[in-house]
N, C-alpha and C positions, 0 to 999 in steps of 0.2 A: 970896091965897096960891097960887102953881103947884101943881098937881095932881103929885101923883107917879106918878110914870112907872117902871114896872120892865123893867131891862136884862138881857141876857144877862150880863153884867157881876157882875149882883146876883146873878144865879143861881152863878155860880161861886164867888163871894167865900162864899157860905155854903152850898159843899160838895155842890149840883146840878149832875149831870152835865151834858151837851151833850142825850143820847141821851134819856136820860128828860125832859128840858124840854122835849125836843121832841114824845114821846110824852102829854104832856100838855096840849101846845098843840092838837096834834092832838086830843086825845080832845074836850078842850071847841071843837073848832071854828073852833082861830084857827089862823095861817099862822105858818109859821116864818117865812119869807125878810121878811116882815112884822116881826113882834117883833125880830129881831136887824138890821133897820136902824132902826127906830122906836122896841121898848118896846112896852110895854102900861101904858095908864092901870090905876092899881091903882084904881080905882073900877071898871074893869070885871071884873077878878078879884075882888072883892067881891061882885058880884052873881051871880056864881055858888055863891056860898057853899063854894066849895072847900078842904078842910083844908089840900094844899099852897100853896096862894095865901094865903092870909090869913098862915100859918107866913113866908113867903116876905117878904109887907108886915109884919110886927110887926118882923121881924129889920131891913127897909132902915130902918124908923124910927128902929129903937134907933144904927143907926149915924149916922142925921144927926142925929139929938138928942148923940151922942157925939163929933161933926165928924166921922166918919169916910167921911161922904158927903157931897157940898155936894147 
């Protein structure tokens, strides 16, 4: 199975700003200019144990279990 990958993308589609996804990449120590050309494996937003990350992977799931993602 491909690992899922979260986009800037995702973030918008359920209603995360630009401005705070950024201040959150930031806070746990990852890059923007990074994320919004690549993504973030959600195994590694997992291991931070983050309330908005985990909130963030339950929702991109529900959508490609519902096609609303490939």
């Amino acid at each position: 199975m491909t690992p899922l990958i979260l986009t800037l993308e995702d973030c918008r589609r359920h209603g995360f700003c630009c401005r705070g996804v950024k201040t959150w990449l930031e806070r746990n120590g990852w890059d923007w200019k990074t994320f919004r050309a690549e993504g973030m494996p959600a195994e590694t937003v997992i291991g931070t144990g983050d309330a908005m990350g985990r909130e963030l992977i339950r929702r991109v799931e529900k959508d490609i279990e519902d096609g609303r993602r490939v």
